[in-house]
DSSP file (Angstrom, degrees, kcal/mol; ACC not computed):
  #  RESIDUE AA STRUCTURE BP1 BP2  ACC     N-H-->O    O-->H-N    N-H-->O    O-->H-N    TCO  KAPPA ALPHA  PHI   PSI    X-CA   Y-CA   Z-CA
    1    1 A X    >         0   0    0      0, 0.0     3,-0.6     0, 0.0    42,-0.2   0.000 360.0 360.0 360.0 120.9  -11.6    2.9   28.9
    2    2 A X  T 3   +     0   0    0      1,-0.3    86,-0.0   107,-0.0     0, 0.0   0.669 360.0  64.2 -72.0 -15.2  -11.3    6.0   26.9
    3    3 A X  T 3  S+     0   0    0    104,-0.1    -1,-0.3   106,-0.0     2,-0.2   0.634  85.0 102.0 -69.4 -27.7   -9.4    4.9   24.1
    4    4 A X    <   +     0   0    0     -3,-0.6     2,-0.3    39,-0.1    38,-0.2  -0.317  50.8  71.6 -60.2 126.4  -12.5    2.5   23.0
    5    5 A X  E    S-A   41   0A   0     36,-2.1    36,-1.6    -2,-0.2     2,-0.3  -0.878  87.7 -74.3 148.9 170.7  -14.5    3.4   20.6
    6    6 A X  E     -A   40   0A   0     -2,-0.3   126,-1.0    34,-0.3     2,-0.4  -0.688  45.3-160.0 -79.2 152.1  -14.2    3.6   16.4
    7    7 A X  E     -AB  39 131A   0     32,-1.3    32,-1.8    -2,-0.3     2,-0.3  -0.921   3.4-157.5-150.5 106.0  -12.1    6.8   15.3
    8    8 A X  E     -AB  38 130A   0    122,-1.2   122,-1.9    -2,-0.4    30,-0.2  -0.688  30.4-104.8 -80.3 126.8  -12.5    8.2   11.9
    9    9 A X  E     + B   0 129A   0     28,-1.5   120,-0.2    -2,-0.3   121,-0.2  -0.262  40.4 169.3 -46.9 150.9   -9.6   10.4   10.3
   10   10 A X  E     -     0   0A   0    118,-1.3     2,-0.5     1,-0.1    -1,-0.2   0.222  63.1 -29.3-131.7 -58.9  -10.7   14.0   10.4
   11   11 A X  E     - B   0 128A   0    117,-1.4   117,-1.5     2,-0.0     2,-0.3  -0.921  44.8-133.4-171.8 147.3   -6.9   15.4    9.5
   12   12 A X  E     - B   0 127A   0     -2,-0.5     2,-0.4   115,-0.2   115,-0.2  -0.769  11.4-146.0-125.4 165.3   -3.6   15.0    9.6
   13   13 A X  E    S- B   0 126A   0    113,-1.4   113,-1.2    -2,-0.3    -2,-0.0  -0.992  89.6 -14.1-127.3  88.3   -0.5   18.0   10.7
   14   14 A X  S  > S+     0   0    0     -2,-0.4     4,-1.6   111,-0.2     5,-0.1   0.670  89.4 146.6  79.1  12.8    2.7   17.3    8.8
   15   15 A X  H  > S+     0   0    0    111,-0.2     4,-1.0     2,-0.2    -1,-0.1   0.901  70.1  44.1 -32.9 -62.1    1.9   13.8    7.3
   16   16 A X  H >4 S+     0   0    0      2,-0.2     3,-5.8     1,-0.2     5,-0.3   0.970 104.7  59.9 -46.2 -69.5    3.4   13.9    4.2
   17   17 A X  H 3> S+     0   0    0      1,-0.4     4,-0.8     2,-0.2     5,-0.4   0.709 114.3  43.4 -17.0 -69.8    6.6   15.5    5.5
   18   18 A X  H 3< S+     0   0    0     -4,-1.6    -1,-0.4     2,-0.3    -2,-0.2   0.511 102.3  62.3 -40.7 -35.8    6.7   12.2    7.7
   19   19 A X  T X<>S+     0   0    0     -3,-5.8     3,-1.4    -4,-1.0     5,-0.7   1.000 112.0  46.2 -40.7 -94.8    5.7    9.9    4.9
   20   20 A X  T 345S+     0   0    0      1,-0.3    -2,-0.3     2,-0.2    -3,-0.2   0.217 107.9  49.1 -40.5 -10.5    8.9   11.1    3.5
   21   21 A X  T 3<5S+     0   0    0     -4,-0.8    -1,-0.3    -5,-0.3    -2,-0.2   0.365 103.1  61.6 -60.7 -30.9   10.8   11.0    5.9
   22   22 A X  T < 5S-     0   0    0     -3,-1.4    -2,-0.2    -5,-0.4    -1,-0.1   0.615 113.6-112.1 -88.6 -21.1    9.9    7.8    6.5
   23   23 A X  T   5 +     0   0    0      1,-0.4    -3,-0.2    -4,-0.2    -4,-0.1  -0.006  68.9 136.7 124.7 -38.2   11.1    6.7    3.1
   24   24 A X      < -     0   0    0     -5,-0.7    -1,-0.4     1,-0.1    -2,-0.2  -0.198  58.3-113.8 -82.2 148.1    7.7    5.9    1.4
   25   25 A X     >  -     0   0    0      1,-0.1     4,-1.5     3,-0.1     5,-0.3  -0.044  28.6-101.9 -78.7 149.3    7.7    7.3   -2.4
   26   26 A X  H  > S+     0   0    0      2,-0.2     4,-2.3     3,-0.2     5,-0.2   0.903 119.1  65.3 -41.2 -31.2    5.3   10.3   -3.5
   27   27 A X  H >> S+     0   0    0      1,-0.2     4,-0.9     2,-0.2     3,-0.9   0.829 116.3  34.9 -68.9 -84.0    2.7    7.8   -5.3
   28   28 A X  H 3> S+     0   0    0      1,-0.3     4,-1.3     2,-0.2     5,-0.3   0.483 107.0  57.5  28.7 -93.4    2.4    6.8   -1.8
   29   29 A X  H 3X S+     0   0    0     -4,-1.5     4,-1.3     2,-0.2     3,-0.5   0.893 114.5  46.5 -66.5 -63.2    2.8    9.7    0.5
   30   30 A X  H << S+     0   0    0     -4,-2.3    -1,-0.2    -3,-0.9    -2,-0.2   0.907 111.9  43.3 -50.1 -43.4   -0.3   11.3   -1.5
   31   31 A X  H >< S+     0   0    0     -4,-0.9     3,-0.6    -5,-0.2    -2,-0.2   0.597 113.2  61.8 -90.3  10.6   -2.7    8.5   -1.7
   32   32 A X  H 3< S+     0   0    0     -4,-1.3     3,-0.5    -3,-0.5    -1,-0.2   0.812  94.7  63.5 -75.8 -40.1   -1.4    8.1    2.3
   33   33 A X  T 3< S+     0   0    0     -4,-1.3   -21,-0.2    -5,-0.3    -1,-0.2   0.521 112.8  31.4 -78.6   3.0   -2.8   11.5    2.9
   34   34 A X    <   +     0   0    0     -3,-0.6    -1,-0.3     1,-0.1    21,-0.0  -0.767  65.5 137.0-137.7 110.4   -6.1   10.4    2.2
   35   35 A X        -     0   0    0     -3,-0.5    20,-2.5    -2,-0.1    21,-0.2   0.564  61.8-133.1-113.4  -6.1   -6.2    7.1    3.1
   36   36 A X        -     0   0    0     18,-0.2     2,-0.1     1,-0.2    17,-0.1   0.817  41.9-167.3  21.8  58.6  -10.0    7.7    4.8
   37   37 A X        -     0   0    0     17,-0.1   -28,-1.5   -29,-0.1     2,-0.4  -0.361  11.1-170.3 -63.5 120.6   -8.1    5.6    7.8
   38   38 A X  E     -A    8   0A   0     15,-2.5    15,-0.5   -30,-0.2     2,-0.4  -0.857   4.6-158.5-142.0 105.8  -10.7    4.3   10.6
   39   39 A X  E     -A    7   0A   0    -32,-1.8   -32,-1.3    -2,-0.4     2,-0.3  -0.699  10.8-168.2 -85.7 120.2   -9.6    2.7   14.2
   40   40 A X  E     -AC   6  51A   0     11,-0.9    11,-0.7    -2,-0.4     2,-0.3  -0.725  16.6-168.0 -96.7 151.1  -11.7    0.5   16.1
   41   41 A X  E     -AC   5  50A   0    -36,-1.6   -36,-2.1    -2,-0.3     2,-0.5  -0.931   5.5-174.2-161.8 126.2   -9.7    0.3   19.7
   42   42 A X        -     0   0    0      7,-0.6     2,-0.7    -2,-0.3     7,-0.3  -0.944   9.1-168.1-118.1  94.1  -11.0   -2.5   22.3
   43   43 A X        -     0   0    0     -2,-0.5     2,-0.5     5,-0.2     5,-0.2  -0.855  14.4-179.0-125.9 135.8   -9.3   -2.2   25.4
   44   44 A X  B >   -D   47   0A   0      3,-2.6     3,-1.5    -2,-0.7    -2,-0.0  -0.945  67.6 -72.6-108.1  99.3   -9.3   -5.0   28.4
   45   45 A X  T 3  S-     0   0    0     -2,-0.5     0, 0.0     1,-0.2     0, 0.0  -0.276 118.3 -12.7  58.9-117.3   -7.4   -4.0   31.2
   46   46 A X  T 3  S+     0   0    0     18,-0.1    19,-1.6    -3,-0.1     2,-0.5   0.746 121.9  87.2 -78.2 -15.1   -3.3   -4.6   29.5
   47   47 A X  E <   -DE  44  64A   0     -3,-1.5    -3,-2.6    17,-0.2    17,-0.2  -0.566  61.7-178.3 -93.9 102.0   -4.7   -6.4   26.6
   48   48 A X  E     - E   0  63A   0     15,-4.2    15,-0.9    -2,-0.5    -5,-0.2  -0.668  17.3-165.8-105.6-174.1   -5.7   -4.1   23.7
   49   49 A X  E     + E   0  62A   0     -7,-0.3    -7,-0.6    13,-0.2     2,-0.5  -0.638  14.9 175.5-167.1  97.6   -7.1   -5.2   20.4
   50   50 A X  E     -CE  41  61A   0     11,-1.3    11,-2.9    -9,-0.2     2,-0.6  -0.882  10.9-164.1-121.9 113.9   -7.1   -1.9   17.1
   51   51 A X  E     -CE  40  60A   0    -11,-0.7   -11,-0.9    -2,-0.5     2,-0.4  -0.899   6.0-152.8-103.1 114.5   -8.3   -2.9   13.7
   52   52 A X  E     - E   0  59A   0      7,-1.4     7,-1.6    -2,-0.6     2,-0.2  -0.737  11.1-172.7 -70.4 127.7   -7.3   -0.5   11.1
   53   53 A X        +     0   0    0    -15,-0.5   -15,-2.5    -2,-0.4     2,-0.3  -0.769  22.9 156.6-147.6 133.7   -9.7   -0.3    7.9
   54   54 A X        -     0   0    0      3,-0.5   -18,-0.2    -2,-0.2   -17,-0.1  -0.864  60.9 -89.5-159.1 164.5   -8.0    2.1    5.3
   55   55 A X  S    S+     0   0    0    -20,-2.5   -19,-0.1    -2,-0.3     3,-0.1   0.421 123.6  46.7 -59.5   3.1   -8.4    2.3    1.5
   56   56 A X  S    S-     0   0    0      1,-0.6     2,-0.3   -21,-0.2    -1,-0.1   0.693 116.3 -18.0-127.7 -16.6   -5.9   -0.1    1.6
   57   57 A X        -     0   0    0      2,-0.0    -1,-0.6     0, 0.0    -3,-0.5  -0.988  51.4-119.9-161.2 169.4   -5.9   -2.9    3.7
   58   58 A X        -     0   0    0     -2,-0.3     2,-0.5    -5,-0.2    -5,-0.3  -0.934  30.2-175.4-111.5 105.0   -7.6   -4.2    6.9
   59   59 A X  E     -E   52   0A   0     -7,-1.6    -7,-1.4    -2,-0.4     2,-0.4  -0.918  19.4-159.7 -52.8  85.3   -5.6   -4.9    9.6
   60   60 A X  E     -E   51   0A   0     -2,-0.5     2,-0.6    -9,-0.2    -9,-0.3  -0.679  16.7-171.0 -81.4 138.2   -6.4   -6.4   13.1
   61   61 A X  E     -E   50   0A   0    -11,-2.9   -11,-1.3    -2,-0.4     2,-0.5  -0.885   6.6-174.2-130.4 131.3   -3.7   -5.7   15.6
   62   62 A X  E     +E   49   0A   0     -2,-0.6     2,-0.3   -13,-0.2   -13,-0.2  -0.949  18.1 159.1-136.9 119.7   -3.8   -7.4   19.1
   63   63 A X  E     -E   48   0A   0    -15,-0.9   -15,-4.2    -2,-0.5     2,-0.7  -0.979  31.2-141.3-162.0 136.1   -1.0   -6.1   21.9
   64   64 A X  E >   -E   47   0A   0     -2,-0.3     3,-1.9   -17,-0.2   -17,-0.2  -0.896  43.7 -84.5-113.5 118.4   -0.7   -6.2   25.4
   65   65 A X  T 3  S+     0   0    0    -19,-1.6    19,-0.2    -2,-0.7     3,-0.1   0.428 109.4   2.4  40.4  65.0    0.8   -3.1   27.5
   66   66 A X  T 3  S+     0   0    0     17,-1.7     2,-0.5     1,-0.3    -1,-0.3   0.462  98.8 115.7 105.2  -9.4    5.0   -3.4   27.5
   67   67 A X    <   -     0   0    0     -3,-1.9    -1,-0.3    16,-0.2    16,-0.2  -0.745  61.9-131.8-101.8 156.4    5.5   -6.5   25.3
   68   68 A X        +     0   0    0     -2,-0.5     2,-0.3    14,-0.1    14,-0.2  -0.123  36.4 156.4 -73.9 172.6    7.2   -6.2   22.2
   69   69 A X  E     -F   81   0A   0     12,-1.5    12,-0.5    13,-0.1    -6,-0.0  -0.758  38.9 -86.6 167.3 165.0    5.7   -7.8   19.2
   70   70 A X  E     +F   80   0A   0     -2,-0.3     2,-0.2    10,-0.2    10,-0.2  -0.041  38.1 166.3 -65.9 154.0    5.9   -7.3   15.0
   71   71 A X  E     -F   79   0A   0      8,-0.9     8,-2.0   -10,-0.0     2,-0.4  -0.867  25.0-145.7-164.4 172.4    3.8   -4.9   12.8
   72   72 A X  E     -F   78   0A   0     -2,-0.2     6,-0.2     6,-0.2     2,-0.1  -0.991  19.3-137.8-152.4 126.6    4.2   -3.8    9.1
   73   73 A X        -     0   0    0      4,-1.7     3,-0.0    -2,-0.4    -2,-0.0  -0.181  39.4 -98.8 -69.4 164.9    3.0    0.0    8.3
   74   74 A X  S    S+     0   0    0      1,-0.3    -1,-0.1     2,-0.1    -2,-0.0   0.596 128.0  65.9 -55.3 -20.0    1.2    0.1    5.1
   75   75 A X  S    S-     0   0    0      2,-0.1    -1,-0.3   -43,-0.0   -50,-0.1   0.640 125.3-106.2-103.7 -36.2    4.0    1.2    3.0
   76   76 A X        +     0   0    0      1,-0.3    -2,-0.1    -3,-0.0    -5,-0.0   0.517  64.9 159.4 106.9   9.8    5.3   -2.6    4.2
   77   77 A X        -     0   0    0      1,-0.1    -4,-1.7    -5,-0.0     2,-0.5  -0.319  34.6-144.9 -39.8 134.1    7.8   -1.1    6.6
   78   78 A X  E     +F   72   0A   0     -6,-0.2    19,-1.3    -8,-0.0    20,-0.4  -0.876  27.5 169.0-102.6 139.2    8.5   -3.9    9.0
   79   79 A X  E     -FG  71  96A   0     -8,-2.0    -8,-0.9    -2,-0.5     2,-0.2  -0.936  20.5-154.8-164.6 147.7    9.1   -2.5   13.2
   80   80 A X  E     +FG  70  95A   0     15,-1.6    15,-3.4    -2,-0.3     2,-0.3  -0.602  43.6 103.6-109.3 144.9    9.4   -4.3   16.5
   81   81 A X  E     -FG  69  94A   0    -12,-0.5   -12,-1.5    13,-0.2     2,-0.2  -0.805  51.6-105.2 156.1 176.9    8.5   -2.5   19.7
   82   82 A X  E     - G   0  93A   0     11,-0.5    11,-2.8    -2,-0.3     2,-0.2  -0.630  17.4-122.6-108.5 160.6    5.5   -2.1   22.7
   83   83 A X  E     - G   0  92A   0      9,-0.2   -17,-1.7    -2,-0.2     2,-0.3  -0.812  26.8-175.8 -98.7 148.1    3.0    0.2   23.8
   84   84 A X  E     - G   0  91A   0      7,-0.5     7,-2.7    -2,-0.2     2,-0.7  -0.918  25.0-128.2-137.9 159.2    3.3    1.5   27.5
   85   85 A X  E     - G   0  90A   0     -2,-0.3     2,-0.5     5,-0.2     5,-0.2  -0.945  22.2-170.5-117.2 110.6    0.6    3.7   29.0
   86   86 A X  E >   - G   0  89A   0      3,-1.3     3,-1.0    -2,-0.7     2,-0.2  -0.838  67.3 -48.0 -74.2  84.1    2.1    7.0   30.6
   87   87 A X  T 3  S-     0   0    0     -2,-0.5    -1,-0.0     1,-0.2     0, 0.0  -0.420 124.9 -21.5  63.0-135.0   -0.6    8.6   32.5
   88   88 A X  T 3  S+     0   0    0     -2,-0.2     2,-0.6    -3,-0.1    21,-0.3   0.723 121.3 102.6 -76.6  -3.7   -3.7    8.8   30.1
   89   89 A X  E <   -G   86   0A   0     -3,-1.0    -3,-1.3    19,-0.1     2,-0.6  -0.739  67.3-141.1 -88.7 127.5   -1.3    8.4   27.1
   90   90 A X  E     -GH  85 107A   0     17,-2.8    17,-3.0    -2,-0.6     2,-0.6  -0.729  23.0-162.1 -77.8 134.9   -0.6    5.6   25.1
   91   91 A X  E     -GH  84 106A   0     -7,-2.7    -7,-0.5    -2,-0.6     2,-0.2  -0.852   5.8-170.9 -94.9  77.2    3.3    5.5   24.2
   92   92 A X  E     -GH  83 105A   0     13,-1.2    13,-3.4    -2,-0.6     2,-0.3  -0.687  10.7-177.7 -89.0 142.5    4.6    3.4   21.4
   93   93 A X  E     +GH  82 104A   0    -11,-2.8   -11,-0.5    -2,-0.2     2,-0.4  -0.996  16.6 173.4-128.7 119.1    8.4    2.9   20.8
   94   94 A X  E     -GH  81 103A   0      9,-2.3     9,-1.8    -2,-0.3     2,-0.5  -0.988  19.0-149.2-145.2 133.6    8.8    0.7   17.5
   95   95 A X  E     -GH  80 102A   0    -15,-3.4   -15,-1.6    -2,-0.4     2,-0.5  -0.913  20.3-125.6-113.6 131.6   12.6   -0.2   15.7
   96   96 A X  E  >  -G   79   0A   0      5,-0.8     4,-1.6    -2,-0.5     3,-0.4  -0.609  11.1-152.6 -64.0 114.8   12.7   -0.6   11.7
   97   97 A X  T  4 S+     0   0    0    -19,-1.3   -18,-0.2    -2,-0.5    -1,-0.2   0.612  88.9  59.5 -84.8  -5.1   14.1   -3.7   11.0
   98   98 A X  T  4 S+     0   0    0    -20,-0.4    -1,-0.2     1,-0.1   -19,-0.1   0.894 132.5   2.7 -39.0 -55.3   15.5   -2.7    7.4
   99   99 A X  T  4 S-     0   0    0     -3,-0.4     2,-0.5     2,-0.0    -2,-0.2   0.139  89.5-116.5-134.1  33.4   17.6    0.1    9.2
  100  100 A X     <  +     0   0    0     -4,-1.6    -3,-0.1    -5,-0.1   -21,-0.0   0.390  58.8 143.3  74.8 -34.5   17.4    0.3   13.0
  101  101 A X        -     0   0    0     -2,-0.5    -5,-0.8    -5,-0.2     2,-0.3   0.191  50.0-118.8 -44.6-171.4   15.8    3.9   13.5
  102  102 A X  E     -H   95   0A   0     -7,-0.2    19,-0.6    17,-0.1     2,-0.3  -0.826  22.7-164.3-147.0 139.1   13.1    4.5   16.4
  103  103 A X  E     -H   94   0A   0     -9,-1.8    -9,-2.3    -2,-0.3     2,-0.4  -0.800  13.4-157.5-107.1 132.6    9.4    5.5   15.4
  104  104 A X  E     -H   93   0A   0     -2,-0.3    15,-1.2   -11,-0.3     2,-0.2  -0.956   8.2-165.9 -94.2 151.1    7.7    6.8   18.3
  105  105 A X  E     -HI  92 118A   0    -13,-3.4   -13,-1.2    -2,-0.4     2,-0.4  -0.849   6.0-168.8-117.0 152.4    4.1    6.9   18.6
  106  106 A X  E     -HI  91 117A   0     11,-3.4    11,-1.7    -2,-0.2     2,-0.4  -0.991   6.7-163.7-140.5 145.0    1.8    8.8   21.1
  107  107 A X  E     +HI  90 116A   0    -17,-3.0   -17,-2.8    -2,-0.4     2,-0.3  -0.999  24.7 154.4-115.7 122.3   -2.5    8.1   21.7
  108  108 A X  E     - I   0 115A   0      7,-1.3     7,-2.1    -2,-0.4     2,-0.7  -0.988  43.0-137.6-153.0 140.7   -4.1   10.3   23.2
  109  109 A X  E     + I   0 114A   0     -2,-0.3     2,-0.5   -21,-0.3     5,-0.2  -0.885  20.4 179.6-112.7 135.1   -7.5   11.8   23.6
  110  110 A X  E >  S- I   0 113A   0      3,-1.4     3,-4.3    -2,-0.7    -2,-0.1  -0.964  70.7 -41.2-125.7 115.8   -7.7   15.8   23.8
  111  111 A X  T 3  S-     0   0    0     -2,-0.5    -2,-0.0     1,-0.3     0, 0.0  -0.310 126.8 -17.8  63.7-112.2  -11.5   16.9   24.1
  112  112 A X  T 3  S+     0   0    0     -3,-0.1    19,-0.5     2,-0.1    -1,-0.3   0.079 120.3  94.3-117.5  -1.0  -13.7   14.6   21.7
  113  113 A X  E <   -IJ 110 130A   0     -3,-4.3    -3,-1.4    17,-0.1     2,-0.5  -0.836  69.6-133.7-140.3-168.7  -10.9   13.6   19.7
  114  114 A X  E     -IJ 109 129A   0     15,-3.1    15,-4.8    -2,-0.3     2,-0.7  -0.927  24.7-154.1-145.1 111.7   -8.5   11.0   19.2
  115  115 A X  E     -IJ 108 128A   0     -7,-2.1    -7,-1.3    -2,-0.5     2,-0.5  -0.909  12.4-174.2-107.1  94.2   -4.9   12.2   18.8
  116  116 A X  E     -IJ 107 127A   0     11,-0.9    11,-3.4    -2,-0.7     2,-0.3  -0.935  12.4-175.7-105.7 104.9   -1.9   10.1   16.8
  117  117 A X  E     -IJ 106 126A   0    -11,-1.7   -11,-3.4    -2,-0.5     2,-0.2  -0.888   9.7-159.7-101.0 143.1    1.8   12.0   17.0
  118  118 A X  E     -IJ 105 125A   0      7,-2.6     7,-1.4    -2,-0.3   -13,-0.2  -0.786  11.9-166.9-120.7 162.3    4.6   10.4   15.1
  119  119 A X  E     + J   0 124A   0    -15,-1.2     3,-0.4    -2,-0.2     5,-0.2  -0.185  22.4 143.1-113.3  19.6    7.8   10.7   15.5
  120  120 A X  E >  S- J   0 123A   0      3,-0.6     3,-4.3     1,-0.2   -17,-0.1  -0.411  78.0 -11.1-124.8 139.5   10.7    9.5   13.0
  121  121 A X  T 3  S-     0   0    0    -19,-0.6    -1,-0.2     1,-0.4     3,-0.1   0.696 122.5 -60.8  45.5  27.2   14.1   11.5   12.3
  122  122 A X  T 3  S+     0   0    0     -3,-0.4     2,-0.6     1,-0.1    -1,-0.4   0.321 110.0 126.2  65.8   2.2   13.0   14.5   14.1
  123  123 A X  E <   - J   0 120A   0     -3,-4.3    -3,-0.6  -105,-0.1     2,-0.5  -0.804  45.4-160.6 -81.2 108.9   10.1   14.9   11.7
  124  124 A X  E     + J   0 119A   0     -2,-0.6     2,-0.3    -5,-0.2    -5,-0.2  -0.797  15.6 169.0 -96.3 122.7    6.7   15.2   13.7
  125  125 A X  E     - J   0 118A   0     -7,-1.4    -7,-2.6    -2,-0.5     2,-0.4  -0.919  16.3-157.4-129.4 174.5    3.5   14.6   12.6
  126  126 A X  E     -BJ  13 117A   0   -113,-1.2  -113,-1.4    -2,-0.3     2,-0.3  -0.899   2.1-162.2-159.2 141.0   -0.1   14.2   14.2
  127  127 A X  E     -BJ  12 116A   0    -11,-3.4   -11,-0.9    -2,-0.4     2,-0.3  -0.818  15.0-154.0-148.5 119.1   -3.1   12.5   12.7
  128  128 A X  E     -BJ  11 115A   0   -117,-1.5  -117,-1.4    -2,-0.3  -118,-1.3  -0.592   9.3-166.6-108.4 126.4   -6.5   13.4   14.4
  129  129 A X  E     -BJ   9 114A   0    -15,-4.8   -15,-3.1    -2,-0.3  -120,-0.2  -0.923  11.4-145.9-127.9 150.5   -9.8   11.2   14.5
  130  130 A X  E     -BJ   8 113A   0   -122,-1.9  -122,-1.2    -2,-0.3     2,-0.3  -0.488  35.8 -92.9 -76.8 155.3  -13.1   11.8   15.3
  131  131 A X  E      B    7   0A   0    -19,-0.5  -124,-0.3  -124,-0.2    -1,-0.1  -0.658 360.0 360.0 -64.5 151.7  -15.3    9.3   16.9
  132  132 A X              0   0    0   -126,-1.0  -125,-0.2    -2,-0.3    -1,-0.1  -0.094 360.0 360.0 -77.2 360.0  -17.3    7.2   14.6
């Protein structure tokens, strides 16, 4: 499974912008832009299983392929939603439950590295890992 592996931030494309957009407040949205963010991603056939290790919390995150289920961003945003695999991509569609909006998410691996677009209000941003 290509997605498997540990994945180290290397750099992020329009974070902040997105951060804000997203709501979360400048103290924030800076120490978000270096968050030295690292994804472990375990995947069994539909069943996947991503812990996120950040400077700020640890997270294990356990979701199987097209069923919905809860998650809370760092910032303590709460959203509902699945992951679907389109072709080699993983797809996430996630609704805020303070206001309704749509985050989409995309995974994808381009050459040796590990690829995160977001999506929120028309603001796009991308955050890029290395393997680990």
């Amino acid at each position: 499974m290509a997605f498997n592996g540990t994945w180290k931030i290397d750099r992020n494309e329009n974070y902040e912008k997105f951060m804000e957009a997203m709501g979360v407040n400048v103290m924030k949205r800076k120490l978000g832009a270096h968050d030295n963010l690292k994804i472990t991603i375990q995947q069994d056939g539909n069943k996947f299983t991503v812990k996120e290790s950040s400077t700020f919390r640890t997270i294990d995150i356990e979701f199987t392929l097209g069923v919905n289920f809860a998650y809370s961003l760092a910032d303590g945003t709460e959203l509902t939603g699945s992951w679907n695999m389109e072709g080699n991509k993983l797809v996430g569609t996630f609704t805020r439950k303070d206001n309704g909006k749509v985050l989409t998410a995309h995974r994808e691996i381009i050459g040796d590295e590990l690829v995160q677009t977001y999506v929120y209000e028309g603001v796009e941003a991308k955050r890029i890992f290395k393997r680990g």
